[in-house]
C-alpha positions in Angstrom: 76.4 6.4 36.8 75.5 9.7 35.5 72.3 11.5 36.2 69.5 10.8 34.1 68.7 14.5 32.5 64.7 13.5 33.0 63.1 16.5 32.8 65.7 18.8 32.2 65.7 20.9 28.8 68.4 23.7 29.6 71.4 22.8 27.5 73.2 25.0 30.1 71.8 23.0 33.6 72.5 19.6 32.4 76.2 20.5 31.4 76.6 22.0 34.6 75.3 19.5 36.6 77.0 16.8 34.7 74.6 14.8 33.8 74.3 12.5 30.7 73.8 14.5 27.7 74.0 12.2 24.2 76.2 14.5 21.9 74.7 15.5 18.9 76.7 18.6 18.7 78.7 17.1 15.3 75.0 17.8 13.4 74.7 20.9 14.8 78.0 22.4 13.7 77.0 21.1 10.3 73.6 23.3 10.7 75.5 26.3 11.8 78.6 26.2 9.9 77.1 25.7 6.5 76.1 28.9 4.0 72.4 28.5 4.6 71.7 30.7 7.5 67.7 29.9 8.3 66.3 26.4 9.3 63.0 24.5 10.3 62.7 21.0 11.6 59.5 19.4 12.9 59.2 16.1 15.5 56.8 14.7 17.4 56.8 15.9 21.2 59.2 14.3 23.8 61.8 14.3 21.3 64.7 17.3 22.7 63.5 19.6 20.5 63.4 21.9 23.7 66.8 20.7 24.6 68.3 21.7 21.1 67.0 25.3 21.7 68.8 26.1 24.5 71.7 24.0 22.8 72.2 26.7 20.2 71.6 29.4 22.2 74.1 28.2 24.0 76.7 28.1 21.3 75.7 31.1 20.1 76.3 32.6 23.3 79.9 31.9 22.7 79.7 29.6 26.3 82.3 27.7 24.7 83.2 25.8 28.3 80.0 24.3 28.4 81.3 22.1 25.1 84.3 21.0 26.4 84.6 17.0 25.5 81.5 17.7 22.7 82.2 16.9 19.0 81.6 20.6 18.1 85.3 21.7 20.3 87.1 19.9 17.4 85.7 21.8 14.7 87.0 25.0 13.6 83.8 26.9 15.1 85.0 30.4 15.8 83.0 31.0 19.5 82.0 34.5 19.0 79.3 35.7 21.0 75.8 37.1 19.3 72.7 38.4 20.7 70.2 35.6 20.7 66.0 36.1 20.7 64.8 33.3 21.9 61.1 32.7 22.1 59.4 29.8 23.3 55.5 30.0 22.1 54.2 27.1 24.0 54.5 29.7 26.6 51.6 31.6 24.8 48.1 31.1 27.0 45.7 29.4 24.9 42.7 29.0 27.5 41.1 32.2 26.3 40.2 32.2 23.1 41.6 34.2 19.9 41.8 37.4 22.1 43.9 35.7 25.1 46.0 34.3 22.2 46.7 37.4 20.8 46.6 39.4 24.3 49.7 36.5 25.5 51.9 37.2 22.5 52.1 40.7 23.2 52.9 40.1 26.6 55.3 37.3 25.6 57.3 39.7 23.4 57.0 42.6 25.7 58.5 40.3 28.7 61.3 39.3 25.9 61.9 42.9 25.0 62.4 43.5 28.8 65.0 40.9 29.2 67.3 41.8 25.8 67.1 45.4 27.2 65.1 46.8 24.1 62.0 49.7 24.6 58.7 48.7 22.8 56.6 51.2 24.9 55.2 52.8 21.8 54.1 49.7 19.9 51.1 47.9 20.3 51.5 45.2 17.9 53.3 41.5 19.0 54.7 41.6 15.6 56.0 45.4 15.4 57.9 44.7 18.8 59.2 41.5 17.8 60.5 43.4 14.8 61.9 46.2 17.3 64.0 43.6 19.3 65.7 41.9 16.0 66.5 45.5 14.6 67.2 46.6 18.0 69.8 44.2 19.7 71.4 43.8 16.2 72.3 47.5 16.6 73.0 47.2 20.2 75.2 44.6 20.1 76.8 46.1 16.2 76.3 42.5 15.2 72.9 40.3 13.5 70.7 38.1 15.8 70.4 34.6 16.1 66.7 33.8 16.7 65.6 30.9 18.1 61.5 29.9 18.0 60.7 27.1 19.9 57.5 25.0 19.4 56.5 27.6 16.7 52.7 25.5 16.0 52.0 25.2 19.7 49.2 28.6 20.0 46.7 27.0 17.0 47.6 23.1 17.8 45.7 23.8 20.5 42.9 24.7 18.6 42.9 21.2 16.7 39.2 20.0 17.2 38.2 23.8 16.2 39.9 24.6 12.7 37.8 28.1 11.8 39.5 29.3 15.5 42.5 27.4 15.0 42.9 29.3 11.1 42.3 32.3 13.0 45.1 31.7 15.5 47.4 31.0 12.3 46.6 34.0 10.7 47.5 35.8 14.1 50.8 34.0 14.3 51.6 34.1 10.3 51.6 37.8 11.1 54.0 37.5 13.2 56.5 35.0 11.9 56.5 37.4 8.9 59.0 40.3 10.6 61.4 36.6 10.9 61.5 37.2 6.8 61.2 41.3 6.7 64.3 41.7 9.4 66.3 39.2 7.6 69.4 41.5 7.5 69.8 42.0 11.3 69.6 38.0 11.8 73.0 35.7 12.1 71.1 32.4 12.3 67.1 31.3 12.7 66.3 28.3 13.6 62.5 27.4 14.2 61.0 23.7 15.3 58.0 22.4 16.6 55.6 19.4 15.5 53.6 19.8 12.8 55.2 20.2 9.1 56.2 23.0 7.3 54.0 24.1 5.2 53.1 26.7 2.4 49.7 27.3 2.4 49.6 27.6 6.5 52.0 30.0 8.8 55.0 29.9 6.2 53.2 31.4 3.1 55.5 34.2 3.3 58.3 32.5 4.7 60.0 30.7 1.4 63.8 31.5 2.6 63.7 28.7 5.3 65.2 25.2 4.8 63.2 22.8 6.0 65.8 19.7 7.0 62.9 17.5 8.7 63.2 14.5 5.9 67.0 14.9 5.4 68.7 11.5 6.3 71.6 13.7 7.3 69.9 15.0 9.8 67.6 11.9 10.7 69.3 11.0 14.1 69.8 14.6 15.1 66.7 13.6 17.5 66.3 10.4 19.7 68.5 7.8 20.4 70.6 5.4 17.9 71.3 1.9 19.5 75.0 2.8 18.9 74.6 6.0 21.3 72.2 3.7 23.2 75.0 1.2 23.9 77.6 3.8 24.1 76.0 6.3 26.8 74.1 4.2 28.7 76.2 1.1 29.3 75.9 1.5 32.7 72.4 1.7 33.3 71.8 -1.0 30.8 73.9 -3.4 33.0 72.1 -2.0 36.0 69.3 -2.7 34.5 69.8 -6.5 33.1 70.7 -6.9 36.6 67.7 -5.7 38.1 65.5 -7.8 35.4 68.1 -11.0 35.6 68.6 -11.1 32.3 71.9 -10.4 30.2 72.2 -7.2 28.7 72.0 -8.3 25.0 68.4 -9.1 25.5 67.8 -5.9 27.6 68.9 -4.6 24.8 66.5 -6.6 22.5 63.5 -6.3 24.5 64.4 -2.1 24.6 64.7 -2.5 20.6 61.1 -3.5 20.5 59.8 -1.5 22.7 60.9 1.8 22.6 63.1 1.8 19.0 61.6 2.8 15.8 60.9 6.2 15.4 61.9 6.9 11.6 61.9 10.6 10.4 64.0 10.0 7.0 62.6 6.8 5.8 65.8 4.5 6.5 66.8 5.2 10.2 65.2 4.3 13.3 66.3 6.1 16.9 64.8 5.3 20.4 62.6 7.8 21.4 64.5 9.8 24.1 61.9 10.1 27.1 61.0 6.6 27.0 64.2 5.4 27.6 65.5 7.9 30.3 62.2 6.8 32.0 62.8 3.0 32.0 66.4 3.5 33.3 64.8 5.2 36.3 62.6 2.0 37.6 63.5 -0.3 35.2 59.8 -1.1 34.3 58.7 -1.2 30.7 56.0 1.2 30.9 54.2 3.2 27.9 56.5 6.5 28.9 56.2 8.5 25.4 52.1 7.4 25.2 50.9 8.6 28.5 53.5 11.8 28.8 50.3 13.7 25.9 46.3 13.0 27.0 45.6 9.6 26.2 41.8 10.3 26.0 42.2 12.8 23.3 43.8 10.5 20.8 41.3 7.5 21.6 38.6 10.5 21.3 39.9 11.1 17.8 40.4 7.6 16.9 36.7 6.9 18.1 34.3 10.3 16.4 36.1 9.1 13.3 35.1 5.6 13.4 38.6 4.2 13.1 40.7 1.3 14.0 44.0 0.9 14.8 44.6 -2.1 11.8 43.6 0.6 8.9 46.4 2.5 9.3 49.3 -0.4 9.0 52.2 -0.3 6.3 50.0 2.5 4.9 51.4 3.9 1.2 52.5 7.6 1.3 53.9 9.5 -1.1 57.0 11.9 -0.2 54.9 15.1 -1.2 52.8 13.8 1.8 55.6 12.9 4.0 57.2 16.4 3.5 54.1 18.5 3.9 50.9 16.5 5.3 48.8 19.3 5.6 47.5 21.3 8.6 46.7 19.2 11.0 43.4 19.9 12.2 41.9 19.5 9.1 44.1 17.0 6.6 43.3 13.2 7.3 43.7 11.2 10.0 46.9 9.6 8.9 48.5 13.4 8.5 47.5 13.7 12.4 48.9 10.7 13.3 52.0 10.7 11.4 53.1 14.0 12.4 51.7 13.6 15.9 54.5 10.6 16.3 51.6 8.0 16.6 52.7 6.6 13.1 56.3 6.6 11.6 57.9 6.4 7.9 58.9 3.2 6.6 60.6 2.3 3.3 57.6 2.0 1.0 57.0 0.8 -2.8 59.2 2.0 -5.4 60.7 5.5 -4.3 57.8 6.3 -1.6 57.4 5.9 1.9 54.9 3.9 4.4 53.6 4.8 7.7 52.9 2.3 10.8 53.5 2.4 14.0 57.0 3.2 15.6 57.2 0.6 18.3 55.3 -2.0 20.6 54.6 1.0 23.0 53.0 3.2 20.7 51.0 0.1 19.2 49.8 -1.7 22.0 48.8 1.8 24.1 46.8 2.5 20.7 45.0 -0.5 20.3 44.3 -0.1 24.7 43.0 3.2 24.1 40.3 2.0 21.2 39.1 -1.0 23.3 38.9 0.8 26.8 36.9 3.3 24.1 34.7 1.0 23.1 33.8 -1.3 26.2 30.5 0.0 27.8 30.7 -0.3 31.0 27.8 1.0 32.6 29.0 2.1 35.9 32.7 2.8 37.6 35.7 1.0 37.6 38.4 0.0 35.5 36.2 -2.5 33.6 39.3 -3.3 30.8 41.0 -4.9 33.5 37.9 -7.5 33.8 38.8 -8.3 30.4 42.3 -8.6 30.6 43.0 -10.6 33.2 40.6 -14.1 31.4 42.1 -13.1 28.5 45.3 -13.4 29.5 44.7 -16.5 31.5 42.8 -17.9 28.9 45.4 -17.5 25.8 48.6 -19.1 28.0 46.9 -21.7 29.1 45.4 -22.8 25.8 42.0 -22.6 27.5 39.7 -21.8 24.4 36.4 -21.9 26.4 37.4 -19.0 28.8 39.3 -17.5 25.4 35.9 -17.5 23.5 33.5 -16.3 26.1 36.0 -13.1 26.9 35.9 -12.4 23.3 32.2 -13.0 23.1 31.7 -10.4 26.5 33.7 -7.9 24.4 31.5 -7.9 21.3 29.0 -7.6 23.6 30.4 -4.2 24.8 30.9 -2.8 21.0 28.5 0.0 21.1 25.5 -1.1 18.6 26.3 2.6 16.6 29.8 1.0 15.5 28.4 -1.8 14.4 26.0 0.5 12.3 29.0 2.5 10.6 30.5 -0.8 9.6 27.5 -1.6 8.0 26.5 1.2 6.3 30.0 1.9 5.0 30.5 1.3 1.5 34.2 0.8 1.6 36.2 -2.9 2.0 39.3 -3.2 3.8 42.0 -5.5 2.0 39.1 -7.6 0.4 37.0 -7.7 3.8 33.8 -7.0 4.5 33.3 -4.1 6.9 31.1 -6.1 9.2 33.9 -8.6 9.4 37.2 -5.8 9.4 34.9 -4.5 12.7 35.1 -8.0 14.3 38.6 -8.9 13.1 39.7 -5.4 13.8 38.3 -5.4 17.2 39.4 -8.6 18.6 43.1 -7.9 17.3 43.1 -4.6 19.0 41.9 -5.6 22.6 44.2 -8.6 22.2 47.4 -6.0 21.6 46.1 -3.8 24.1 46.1 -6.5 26.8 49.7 -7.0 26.0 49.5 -9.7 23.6 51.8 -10.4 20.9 49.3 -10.7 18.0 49.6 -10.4 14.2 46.7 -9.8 11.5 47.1 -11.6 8.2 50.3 -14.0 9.3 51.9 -14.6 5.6 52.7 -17.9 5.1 54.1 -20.1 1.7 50.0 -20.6 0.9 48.0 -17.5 2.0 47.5 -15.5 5.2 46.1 -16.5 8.2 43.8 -13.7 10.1 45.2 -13.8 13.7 48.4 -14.9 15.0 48.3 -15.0 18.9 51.4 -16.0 20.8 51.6 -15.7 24.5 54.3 -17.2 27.2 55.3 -19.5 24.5 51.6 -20.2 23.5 50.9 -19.8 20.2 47.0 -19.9 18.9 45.9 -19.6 15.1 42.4 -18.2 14.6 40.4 -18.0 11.1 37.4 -16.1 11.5 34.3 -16.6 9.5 31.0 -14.0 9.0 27.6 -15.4 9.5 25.5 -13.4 7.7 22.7 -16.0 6.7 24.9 -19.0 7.0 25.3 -22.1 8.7 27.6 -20.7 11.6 28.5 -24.6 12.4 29.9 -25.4 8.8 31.8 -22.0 8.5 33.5 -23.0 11.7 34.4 -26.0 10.4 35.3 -24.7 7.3 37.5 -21.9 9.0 39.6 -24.9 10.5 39.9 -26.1 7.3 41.2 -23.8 6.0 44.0 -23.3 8.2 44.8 -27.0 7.8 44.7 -26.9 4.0 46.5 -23.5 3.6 49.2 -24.8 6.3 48.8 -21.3 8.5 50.1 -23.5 11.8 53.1 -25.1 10.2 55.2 -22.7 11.5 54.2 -23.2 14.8 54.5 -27.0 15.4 52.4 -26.8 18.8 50.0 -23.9 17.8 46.3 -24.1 18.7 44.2 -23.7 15.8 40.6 -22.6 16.3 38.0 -21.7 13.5 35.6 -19.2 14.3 32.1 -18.4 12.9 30.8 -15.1 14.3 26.8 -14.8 14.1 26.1 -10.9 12.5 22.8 -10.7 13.6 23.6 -11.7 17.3 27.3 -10.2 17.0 28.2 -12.9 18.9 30.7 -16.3 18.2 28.0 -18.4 18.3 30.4 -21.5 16.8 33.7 -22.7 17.0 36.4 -25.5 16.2 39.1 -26.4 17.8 42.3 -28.4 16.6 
């Protein structure tokens, strides 16, 4: 088997080396070949956008033998050689504040100058010597640049929970990006990429003459994995792998597809995302890779001071305007941040418009882990989830609704009384719910995905929609949850049982457990129940 490139982002090392390299090269000679001469595409992170850098610089290199057997060697690309700037900004130090930003780019472009040969002694300014090195190796070399700006956003992303500093930081870098648009003439190619969307109001108000390709579906697999490439480069390590797991390799392949497959960035097609996958085929474990590669804590954080649940955000209606430019990040809504983090994903929506919800079982279940181990109070040390997940667990395969009804009842307990408070006090309804029932609802369905359950809100059946949908080992449990707010919890119970009997929410599922639940507001506790 080939080596798995994990780790490796130098276009030039993994060609070298031989290891497994998925060729995309047929898109990139369609980026490069074509009249328009300036690009920007934006994906999440763990994606190759790092990898596609040093791909083009590369190619326009002219270090043709390193694409030997690549789609791009059968085109009619001509392999001459240009001078390439090639800046990486996540390189820029961040810990320091607006002067250690600015302070790093100068040193960043002065260590770049250095290396292409060129003399910025006399200037001062990042942006006046990033100008000198365009101008300069185009005359040095009696041919234009091609310029190459890796993770262009990374110096103010960092700034995300602080948006006067992180407005500063883009005012800094809009500066800069500028000479990209006043040097035009001594440039061959450009190609910026990084996460967040372009956008006209932030860093590219003066840089209308790029051609942002992010939402073209001709571009939409040019990052992560298609089955078909899937199937095709890795068919060794997926029968290495169905061996190791002693299954066949069509339901390796299955179990992969819902895992680690989903990530749309054109509305229609859906790619694996790459670092998960090169990470299972290492120990064959299916781990949440792509989750905990960023800070886990700062996402729950966010998901947390803002009061929000995992549920809100499902099959959520988006318009193409907002698809194509979201807003900046740090202070549009939280579904811009989570869209164009990678945590949500496009879907087809109604009539010409998109939807968002979550790419895959990874990214869902390490969401909805992150909100419950947020919310459980535990009061001392340990990893006090794990004292919830293992009843649970126990508790929903065995059919055991005792044990499956005091867990739940343990966790409500550990819902911070401040949460309850917000529910209450917000004015809003979620898909005809009450908020103090969306909380409870919302909160059992997360810690019940984040344990590793299969679970689904609202099941649609031929007569209505059932609240949860558990299934487990090949137990399956359908729950109807009732609000007590001054009612009699005992007849609600009963009536939630009924309901899923009269609205035939089981028949699906001819050996389901049904149990109809009447949760007591004022104790925030499910204080009756029914089983059937």
């Amino acid at each position: 088997m080939k080596q798995l490139p994990i780790g490796l982002q130098e276009f030039e090392y993994i060609r070298r080396k031989d290891a497994l390299y998925v060729d995309k090269t047929d898109m990139i000679y369609k980026i490069v070949s074509g009249a328009c001469k300036q690009f920007f595409l934006s994906r999440p992170r763990r994606f190759g956008k790092t990898l596609m850098c040093w791909t083009l610089d590369a190619l326009f290199s002219g270090k043709r033998e390193l694409f030997e057997g690549l789609a791009i060697s059968k085109t009619d690309w001509e392999w001459e050689s240009y001078p390439v700037v090639h800046l990486d900004m996540s390189v820029v130090d961040t810990a320091h504040g607006i002067d250690g930003v600015d302070e790093s780019l100068r040193q960043t472009t002065k260590e770049l100058a250095r290396k292409v040969g060129i003399d910025v002694s006399d200037i001062t300014l990042a942006s006046g010597m990033l100008s000198r090195v365009i101008v300069g190796l185009s005359e040095k070399h009696g041919k234009p640049a091609a310029v190459i700006i890796d993770e262009y956003d990374k110096p103010f992303l960092d700034f995300y929970t602080k948006p006067q500093t992180a407005q500063d930081v883009r005012d800094i870098m809009r500066s800069y990006y500028t000479q990209l648009k006043a040097n035009e003439p001594s440039m061959q190619f450009l190609f910026m990429t990084g996460i967040s969307k372009f956008t006209k109001m932030g860093v590219f108000s003066t840089l209308n003459n790029l051609n942002d390709i992010s939402l073209d579906k001709e571009f939409g697999t040019l990052f992560g994995y298609t089955e078909e490439e899937l199937v095709d480069y890795f068919r060794e390590h997926l029968e290495a792998g169905a061996k190791e797991l002693k299954c066949p390799v069509d339901e390796l392949i299955e179990r992969m597809r819902r895992y680690y497959n989903g990530f749309c960035f054109d509305g229609v097609t859906r790619v694996y995302c790459p670092f998960s996958v090169l990470n299972f085929f290492k120990d064959y474990e299916f781990l949440n890779h792509w989750m905990n590669s960023a800070s886990p804590k700062i996402i729950a954080d966010y998901m947390k001071d803002r009061n929000l649940t995992v549920e809100q955000f499902r099959w959520m209606q988006v318009s193409k305007d907002f698809a194509k430019t979201p807003g900046e990040m740090e202070t549009a809504p939280p579904e811009s941040f989570l869209y164009q983090s990678g945590y949500l994903t496009l879907r087809e929506g109604e009539s010409d418009d998109f939807s968002l919800d979550y790419p895959n079982i990874e990214v869902l279940e390490s969401m909805s882990q992150l909100v419950t181990k947020n919310i459980i109070q535990s009061g001392g040390t340990g990893d006090y989830f794990v004292d919830f997940r293992s009843p649970i667990l126990d508790a929903v395969r065995d059919g055991d609704a005792d044990l499956f009804i005091e867990t739940i009842n343990r966790l409500l307990s550990s819902v911070p009384y401040d949460d309850y408070a917000k529910a209450a006090r917000a004015s809003i309804r979620h898909s005809g719910v009450y908020a103090g029932e969306w909380l409870y609802r919302s909160t059992i369905l997360a810690f019940l995905r984040g344990c590793g359950v299969l679970v689904i809100g609202e099941m649609h059946t031929s007569k209505g929609r059932s609240d949860l949908l558990v299934c487990h080992r090949g137990t399956a449990w359908v729950i109807e949850i009732k609000v007590a707010y001054n009612d009699d919890g005992k007849a609600l119970a009963k009536e939630a049982l009924e309901q899923i009997k009269a609205k035939q929410y089981a028949d699906p599922f001819s050996t389901a457990k049904k149990v109809g639940i009447a949760i007591d507001d004022k104790a925030r506790q499910i204080k009756d129940w029914v089983a059937g």
